[in-house]
C-alpha positions in Angstrom: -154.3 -105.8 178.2 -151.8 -106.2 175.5 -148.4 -105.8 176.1 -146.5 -105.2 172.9 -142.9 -106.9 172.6 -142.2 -105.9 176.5 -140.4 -108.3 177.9 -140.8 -107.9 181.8 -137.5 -108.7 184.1 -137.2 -109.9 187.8 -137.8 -105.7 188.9 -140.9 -105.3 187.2 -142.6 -108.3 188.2 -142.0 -107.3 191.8 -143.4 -103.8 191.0 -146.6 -105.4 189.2 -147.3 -108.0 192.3 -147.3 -104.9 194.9 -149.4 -102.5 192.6 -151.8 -105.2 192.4 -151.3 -105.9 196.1 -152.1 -102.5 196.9 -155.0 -102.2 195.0 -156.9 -104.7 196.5 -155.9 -103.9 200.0 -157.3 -100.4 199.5 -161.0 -102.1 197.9 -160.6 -104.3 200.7 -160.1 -101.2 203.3 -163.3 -99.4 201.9 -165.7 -102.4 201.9 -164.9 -103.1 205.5 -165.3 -99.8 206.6 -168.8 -99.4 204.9 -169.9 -103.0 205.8 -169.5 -103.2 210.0 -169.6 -99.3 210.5 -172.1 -98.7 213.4 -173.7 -95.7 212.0 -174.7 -96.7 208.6 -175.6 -94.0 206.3 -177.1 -94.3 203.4 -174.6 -93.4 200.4 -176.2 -91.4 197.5 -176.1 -93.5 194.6 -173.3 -91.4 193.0 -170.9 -92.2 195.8 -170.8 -95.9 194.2 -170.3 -94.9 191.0 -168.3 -96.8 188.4 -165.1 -98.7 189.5 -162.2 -96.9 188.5 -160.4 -98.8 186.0 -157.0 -99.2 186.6 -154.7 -98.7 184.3 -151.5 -100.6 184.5 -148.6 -99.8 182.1 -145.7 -101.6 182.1 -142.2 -100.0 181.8 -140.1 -101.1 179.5 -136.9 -102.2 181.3 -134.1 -99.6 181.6 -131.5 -100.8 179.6 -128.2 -99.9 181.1 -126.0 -97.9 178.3 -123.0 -100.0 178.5 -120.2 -97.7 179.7 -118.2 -97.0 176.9 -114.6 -97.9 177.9 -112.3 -94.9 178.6 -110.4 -94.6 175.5 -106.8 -93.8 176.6 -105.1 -90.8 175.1 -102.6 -91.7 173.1 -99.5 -89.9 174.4 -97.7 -88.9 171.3 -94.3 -90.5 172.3 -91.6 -87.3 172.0 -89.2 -88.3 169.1 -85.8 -89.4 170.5 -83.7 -86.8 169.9 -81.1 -87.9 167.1 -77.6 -88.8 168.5 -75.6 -86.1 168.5 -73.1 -86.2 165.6 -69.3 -86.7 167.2 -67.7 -83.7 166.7 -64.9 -83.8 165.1 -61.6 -83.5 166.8 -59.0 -81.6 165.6 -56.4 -84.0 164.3 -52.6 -83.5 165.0 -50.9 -84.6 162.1 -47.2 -85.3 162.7 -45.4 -82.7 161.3 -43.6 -83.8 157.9 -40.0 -85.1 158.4 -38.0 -82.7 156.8 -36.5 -84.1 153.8 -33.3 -86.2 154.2 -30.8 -85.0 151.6 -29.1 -88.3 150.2 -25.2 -87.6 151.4 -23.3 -88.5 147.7 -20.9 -91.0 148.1 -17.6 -90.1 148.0 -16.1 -90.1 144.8 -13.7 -93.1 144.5 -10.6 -91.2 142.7 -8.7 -93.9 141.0 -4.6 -93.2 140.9 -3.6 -92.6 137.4 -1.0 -95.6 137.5 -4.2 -98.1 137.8 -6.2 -96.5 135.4 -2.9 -97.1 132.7 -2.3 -100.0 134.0 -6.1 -101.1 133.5 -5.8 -99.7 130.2 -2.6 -101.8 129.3 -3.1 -104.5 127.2 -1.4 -108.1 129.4 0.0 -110.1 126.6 1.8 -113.9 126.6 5.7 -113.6 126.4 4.9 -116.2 123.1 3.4 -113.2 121.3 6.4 -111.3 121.5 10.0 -111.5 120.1 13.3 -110.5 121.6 16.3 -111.8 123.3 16.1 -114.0 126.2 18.4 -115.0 128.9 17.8 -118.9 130.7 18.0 -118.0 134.0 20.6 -119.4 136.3 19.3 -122.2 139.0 20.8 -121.6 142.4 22.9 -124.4 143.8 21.2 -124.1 147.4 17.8 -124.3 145.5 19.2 -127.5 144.0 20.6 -129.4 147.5 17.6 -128.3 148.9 15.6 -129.8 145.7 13.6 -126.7 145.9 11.0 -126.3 142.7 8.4 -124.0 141.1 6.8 -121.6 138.9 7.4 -118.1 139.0 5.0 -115.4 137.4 6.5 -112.4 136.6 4.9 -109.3 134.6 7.1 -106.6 132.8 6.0 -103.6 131.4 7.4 -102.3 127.8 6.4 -98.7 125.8 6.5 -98.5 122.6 9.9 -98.6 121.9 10.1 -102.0 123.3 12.0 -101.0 126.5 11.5 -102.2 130.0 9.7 -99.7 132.5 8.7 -102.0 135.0 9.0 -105.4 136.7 6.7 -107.1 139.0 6.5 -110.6 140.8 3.2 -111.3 140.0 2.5 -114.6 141.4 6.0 -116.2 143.3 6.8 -119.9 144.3 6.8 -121.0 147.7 10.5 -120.3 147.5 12.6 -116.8 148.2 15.2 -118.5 145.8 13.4 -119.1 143.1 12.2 -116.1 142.8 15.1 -113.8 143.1 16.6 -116.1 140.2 13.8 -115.4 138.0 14.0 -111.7 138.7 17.5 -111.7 137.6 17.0 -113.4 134.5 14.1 -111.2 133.4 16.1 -108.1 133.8 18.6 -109.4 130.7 15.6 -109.7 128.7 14.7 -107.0 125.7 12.0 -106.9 123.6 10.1 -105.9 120.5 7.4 -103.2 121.0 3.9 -104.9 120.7 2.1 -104.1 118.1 -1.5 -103.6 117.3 -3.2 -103.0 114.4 0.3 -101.7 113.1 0.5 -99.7 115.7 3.3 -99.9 118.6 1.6 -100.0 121.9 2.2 -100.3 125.5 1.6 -103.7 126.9 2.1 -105.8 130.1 4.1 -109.1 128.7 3.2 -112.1 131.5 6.6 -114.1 131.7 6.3 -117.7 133.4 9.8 -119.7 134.9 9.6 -122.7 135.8 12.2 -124.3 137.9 12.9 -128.2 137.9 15.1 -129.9 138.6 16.0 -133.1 136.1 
């Protein structure tokens, strides 16, 4: 018998050996039986006929379909939801300061006598002419041996004539400066001119007491 490319496994041998097993038992079985029966009968020639041939095909092993692994479903993951945008809250702006009105300054109003007196030229007694009296030097300055300078402004119009005396800048003595008052009051002068034109003025008169 010719067995094509079949290859036999453990199973099929065992098969084989008992169908082959069998076989022989049963031939075994039927010789016995005819061989010691008592009562022999004589079998007609066609009861031995041929020997069955038997026919033995072997069964190509079973192959086991591999068990295709369970493919998983792919569970479609749900999309994440996108955050929610913040909603936007209502912003309270502070309400707008009312506008602050600058306060004006108060308007400095200047006395008239400063602003002529700003205007009025201060000139050196040396620039002007006129007659001048030396003034007297008191005799309790003098036992004291009191000394200084006193400044003294006086101010002339046009005409020359005296409107105004001031102590300007006194000595450290009362004396002193009461003589040099009194002395400026003799005084006249000549109007001061500029540009050939008589004008007010401030004339800045310095006395000096000293004794010698």
């Amino acid at each position: 018998m010719i067995v094509d490319n079949i290859f036999l496994n453990d199973g099929n041998k065992s098969r084989l050996i008992l169908a082959i097993g069998a076989a022989l038992l049963l031939h075994s079985a039927v010789f016995v039986y005819f061989s010691f029966s008592p009562h022999q009968k004589i079998m007609p020639a066609d009861v031995f006929s041929t020997a069955t041939n038997i026919s033995i095909s072997f069964v190509s092993p079973i192959t086991a379909k591999p068990v295709e692994p369970v493919q998983k479903k792919k569970v479609a993951k749900a999309p994440k939801p996108a955050p929610a945008e913040p909603q936007s809250l209502n912003k309270i702006e502070p309400a707008a300061a009312p506008p602050v009105r600058a306060t004006p300054e108060p308007e400095i109003i200047t006395p008239p006598e400063l602003i002529t007196a700003q205007a009025i030229p201060v000139i050196s007694d040396r620039t002007i002419t006129g007659h001048r009296v030396a003034p007297e030097y008191p005799d309790l300055a003098l036992k004291m041996r009191q000394e200084g300078v006193v400044l003294i402004h006086v101010l002339i119009d046009e005409e020359g004539m005296r409107q105004d005396i001031k102590l300007h800048a006194p000595s450290q003595f009362a004396l002193l400066n009461q003589a040099a008052i009194k002395a400026v009051k003799k005084w006249s002068f000549d109007p001061y001119m500029i540009n050939g034109r008589a004008t007010q003025s401030w004339v800045e008169i310095p006395i000096e007491f000293k004794i010698q």
